[in-house]
N, C-alpha and C positions, 0 to 999 in steps of 0.2 A: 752626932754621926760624923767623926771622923774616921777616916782610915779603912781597911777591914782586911782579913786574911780570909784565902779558901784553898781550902786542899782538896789534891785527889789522886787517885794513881792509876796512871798511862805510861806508855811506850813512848820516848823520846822525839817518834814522829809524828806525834799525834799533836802536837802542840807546837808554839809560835815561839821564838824564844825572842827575848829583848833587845839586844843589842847586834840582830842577824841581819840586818835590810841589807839591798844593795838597789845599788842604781837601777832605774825603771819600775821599783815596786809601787803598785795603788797605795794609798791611803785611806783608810778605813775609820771613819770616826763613829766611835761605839756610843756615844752618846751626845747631845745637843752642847756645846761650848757655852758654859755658861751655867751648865747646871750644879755646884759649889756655890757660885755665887748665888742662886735661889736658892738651895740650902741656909743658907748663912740669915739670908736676908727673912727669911722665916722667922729666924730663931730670933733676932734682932729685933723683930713685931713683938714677938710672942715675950721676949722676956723687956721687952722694953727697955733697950737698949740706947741707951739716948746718944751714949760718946759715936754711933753708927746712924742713926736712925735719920739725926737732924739734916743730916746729907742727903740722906736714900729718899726721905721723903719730898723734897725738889725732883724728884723722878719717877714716885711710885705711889703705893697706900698697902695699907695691907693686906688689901683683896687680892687686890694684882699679886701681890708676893705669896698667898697663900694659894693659887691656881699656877703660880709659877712652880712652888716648891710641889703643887702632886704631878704637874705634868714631868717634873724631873723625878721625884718618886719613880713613877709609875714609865720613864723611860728605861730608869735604872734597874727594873725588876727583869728587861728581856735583852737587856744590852748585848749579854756576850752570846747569846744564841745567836742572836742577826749577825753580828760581826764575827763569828766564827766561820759562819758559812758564807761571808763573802770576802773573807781573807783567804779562805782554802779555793776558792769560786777564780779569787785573782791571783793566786799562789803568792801569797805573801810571805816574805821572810824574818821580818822581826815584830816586834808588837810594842806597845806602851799606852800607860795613862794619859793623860794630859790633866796633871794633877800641881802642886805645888810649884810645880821647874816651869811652867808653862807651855806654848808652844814648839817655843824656840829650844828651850832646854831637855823635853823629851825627842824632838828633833836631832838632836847634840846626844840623846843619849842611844836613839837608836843603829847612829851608824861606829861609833863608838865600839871596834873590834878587838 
């Protein structure tokens, strides 16, 4: 489960665009920070992973990692409803992931005009 595309078709102001923020807008985090990493960390049980695993488990087991990976699941399945309606609630101007670039990097990409 990497990645993923979704389409659909709207009116230009129906939607957030990426790189729109300005000064004073909320921040909206659409899902828990962290959840990638309980993705991962799933997968890394489950395929037995060891160049990953010998680390993770000084921290974890795979129980933890498997209630971790459905509570992010199962975060991931109503993410953008909740955050739609409280970025339009706070009138927000730009949007982004917090995916590969990290905090600081979709930060860096949302004011980015």
């Amino acid at each position: 489960m990497i990645g993923g595309v979704a389409n659909v078709v709207c009116n230009e102001d129906e939607y957030i665009k990426v790189n729109q923020a300005v000064a004073g807008d909320k921040i909206v985090l659409t899902k828990p920070i962290g959840t990638q990493v309980a993705v991962n960390l799933n997968e890394w049980f489950i395929e037995k992973n060891a160049k990953y695993l010998d680390k993770a488990l000084e921290f974890t087991n795979a129980d933890a990692a498997r209630d971790a990976y459905y509570l992010a699941t199962e975060s991931m399945g109503t993410l953008n409803m909740n955050a739609s309606g409280l970025m339009n609630k706070h009138k927000c101007h730009g949007a982004t992931d917090i995916t590969g670039f990290g905090i600081k990097g979709h930060a860096d990409n949302l004011v980015q005009v």
